[in-house]
C-alpha positions as CSV (number, residue, x, y, z in Angstrom):
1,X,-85.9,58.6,4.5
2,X,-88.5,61.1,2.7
3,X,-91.5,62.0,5.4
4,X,-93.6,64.9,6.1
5,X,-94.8,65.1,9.8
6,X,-97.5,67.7,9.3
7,X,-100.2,67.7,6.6
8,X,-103.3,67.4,6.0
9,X,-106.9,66.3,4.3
10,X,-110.8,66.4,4.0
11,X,-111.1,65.4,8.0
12,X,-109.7,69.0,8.4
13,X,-112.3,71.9,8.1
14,X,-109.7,74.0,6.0
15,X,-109.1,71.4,3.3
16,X,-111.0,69.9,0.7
17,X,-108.7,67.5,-1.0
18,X,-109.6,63.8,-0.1
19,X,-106.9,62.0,1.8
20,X,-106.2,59.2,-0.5
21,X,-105.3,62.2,-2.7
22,X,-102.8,63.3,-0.7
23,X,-101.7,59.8,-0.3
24,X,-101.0,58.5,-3.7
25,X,-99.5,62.3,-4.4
26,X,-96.9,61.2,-1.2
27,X,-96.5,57.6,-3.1
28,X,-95.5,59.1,-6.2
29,X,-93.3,61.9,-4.7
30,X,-91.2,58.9,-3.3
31,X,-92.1,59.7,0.4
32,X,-91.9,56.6,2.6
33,X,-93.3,57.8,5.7
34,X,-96.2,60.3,6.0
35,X,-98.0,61.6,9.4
36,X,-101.4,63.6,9.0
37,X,-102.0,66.1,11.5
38,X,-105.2,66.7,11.0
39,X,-107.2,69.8,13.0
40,X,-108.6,69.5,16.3
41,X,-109.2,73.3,17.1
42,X,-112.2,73.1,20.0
43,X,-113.9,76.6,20.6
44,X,-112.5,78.4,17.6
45,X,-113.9,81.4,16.6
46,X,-114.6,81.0,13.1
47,X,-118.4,82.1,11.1
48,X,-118.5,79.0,8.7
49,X,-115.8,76.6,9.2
50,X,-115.8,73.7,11.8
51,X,-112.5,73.0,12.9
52,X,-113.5,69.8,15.2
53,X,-111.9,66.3,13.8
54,X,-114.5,64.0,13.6
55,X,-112.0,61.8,15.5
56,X,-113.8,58.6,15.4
57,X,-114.0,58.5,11.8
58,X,-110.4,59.6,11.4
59,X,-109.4,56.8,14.2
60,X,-111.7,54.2,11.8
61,X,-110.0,55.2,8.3
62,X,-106.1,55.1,9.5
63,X,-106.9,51.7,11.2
64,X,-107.7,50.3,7.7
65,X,-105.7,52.4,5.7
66,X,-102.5,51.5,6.9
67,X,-103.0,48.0,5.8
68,X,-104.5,49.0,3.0
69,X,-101.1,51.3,1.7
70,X,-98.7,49.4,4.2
71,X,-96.4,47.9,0.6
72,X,-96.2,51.6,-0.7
73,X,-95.8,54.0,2.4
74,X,-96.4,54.1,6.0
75,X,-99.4,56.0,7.0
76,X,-99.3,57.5,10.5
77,X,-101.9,59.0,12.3
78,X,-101.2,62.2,13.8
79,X,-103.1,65.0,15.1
80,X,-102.6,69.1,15.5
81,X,-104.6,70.3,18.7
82,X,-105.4,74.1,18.8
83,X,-104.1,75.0,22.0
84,X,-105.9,77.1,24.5
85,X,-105.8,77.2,28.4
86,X,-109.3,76.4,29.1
87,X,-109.1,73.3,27.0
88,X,-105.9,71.5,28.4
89,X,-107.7,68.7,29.9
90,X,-109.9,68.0,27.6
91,X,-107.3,67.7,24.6
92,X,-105.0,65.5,27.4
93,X,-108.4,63.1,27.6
94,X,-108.9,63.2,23.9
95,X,-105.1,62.1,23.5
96,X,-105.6,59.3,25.6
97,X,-108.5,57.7,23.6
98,X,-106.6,57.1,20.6
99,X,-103.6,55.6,19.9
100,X,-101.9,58.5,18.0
101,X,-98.2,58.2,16.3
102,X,-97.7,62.1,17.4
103,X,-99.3,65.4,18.5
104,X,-98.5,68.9,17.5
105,X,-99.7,71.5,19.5
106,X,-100.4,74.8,17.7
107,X,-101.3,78.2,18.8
108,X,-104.0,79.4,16.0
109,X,-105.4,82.0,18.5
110,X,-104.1,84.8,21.1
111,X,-106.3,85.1,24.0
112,X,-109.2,83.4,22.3
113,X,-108.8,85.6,19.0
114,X,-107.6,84.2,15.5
115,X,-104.3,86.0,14.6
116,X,-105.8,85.2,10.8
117,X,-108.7,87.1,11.5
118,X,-108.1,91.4,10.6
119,X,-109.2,92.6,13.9
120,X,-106.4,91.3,15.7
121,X,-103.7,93.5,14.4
122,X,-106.8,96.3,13.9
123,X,-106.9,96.3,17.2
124,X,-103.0,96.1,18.5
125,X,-99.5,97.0,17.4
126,X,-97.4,94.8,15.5
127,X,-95.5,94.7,19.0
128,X,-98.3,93.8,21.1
129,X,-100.0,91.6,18.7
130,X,-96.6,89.4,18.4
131,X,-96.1,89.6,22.3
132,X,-99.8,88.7,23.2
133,X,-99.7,85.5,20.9
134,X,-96.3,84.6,22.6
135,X,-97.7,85.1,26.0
136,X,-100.6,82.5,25.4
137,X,-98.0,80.1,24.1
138,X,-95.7,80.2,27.3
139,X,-99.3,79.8,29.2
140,X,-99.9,77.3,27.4
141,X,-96.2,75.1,27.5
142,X,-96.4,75.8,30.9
143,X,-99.9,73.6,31.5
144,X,-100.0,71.3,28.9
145,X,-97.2,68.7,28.3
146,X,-99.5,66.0,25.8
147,X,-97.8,66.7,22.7
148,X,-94.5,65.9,20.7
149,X,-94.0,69.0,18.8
150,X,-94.8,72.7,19.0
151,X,-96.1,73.7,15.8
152,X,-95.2,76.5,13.4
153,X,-93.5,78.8,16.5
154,X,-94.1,82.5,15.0
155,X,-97.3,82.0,12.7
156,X,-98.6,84.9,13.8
157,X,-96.2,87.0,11.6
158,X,-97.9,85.6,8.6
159,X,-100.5,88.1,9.4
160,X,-100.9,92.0,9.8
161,X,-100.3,94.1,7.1
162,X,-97.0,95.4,7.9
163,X,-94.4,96.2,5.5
164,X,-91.6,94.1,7.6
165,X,-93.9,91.2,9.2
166,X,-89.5,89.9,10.4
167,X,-89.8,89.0,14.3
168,X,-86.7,91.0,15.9
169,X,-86.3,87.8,18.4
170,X,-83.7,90.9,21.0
171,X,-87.7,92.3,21.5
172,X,-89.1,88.9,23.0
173,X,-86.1,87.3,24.1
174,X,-86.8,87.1,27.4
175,X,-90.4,85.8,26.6
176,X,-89.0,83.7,23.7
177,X,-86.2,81.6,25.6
178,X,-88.5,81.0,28.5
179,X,-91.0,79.2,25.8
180,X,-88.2,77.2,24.4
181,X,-86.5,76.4,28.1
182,X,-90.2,74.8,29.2
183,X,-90.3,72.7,25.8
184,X,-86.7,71.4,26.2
185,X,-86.7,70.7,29.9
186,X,-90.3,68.7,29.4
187,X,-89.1,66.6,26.5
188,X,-90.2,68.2,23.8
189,X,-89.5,69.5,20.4
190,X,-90.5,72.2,17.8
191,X,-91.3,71.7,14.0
192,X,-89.9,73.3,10.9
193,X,-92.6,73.9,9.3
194,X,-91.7,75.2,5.4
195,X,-95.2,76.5,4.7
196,X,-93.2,79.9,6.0
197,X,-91.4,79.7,2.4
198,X,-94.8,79.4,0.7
199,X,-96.0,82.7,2.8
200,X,-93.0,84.7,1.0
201,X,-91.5,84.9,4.8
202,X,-88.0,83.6,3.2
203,X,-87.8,81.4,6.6
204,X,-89.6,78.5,7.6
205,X,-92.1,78.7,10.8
206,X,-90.5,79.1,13.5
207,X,-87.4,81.8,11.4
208,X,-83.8,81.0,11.5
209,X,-82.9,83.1,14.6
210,X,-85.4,80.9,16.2
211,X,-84.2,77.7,15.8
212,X,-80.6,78.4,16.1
213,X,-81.4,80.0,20.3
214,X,-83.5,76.4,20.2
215,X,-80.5,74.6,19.3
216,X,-78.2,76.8,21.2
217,X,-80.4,76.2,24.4
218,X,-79.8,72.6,24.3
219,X,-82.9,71.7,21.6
220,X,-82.3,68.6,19.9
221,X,-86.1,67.1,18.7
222,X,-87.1,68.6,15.8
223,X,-89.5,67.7,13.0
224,X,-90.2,69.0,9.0
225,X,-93.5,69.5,7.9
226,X,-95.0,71.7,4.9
227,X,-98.2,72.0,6.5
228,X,-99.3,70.9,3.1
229,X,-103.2,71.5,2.4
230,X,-102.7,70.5,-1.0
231,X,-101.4,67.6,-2.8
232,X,-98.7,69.4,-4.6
233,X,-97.1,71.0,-1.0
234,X,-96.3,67.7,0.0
235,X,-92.5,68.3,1.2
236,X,-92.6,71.5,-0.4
237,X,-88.7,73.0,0.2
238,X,-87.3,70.4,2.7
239,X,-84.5,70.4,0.7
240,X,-83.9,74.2,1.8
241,X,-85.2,73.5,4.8
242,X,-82.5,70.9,5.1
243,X,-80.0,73.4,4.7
244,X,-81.0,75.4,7.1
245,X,-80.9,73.0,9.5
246,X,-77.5,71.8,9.0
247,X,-76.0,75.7,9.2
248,X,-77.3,76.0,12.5
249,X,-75.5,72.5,13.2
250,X,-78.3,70.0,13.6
251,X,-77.3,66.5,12.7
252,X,-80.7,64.8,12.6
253,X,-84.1,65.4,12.3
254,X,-86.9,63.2,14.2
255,X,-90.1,61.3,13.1
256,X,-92.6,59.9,15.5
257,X,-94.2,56.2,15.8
258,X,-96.6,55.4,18.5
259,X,-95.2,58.7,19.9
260,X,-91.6,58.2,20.3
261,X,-89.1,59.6,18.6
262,X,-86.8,58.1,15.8
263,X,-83.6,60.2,14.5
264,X,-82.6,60.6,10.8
265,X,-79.2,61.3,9.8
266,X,-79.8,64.8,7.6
């Protein structure tokens, strides 16, 4: 089976492409099973874009939709909540008023600050900016358990301008295996997300060293995503991605329908 479990479309405030777009792109790339996750980022700090779903309209398109495409793919409707503390239970209400196939929760922001945004790393180390972000995320595993997947791990090495932006994972490790201990023991999984490869990280989100210690702490559920914004990122390097996976000795990768987990044979 040929799915991607994190994309998106026009209901997200970062992308322009309409969905059925990215739809009939998915059709003719052969995918049989594709999952928009499109963002629900409440209280994010950003000058022009709104990063709120308009969730009733997305709830109203996938419930015609996936009738409407249901002979040439399956359409699922996902979503990727911006996770902060103060907001944990209003995303668990949100998640309880529609009937999504499956939730990623994603740390865009450290302490209320985009990690995109120059004045994050202006104002810390590379160190402390990578420790801070990871510090939110345990606070955040730790209080919120309404998702399937943690999204995109280390994003925040995307940004900074450093000459190595490589997370040494011996500096957090401590910090690191806690985060993946609480997703395990609560059911959980993480994401490969390949946009890393697109970044010119040469890893996906979350890098190698991550996903093996999530695998070698007992992680099994794990999903691929490209994170796609455009039509032509659909399933961009899953076949590397693929790879990866099997060196660190995964056998399967997971989708999600009505939010439980199926397992695919890699």
């Amino acid at each position: 089976m040929l799915s991607d479990f994190h994309l998106h479309s026009h209901f997200s405030g970062d992308c322009q492409v309409p969905i059925h777009e990215m739809i009939q792109s998915a059709i003719d790339k052969g995918v049989n099973r594709l999952c928009f996750t499109d963002h629900h980022d409440l209280d994010f700090p950003h000058p022009t874009i709104n990063f709120e779903l308009d969730l009733e309209s997305y709830y109203t398109y996938f419930k015609e939709a996936k009738g409407q495409y249901q002979d040439k793919i399956q359409l699922l409707m996902g979503i990727e909540l911006g996770m902060q503390p103060h907001l944990h239970s209003t995303l668990s209400q949100i998640v309880k008023t529609y009937p999504f196939d499956f939730i990623i929760a994603s740390n865009h922001l450290s302490h209320g600050i985009d990690v995109y945004d120059k004045i994050y790393f202006e104002e810390r180390s590379q160190y402390k900016g990578y420790l801070e972000y990871f510090e939110d995320m345990l606070e955040n595993v730790k209080g919120y358990t309404d998702y399937d997947v943690y999204g995109h791990l280390d994003y925040v090495i995307r940004y900074g301008d450093f000459a190595n932006k490589k997370l040494a994972y011996k500096d957090f490790k401590e910090l690191l295996d806690e985060i993946l201990r609480v997703i395990i023991h609560s059911g959980k999984g993480i994401e490969v997300n390949t946009s890393g490869y697109k970044y010119g990280l040469e890893n996906p989100h979350p890098s190698l060293e991550i996903i093996q210690h999530y695998k070698d702490l007992g992680g099994q559920i794990i999903t691929l995503g490209s994170d796609a914004h455009m039509p032509g990122n659909i399933c961009s390097n899953f076949e590397r991605a693929k790879d990866l996976l099997r060196g660190v000795g995964f056998k399967y990768v997971c989708t999600f329908v009505e939010r439980q987990a199926e397992f695919h044979a890699l």
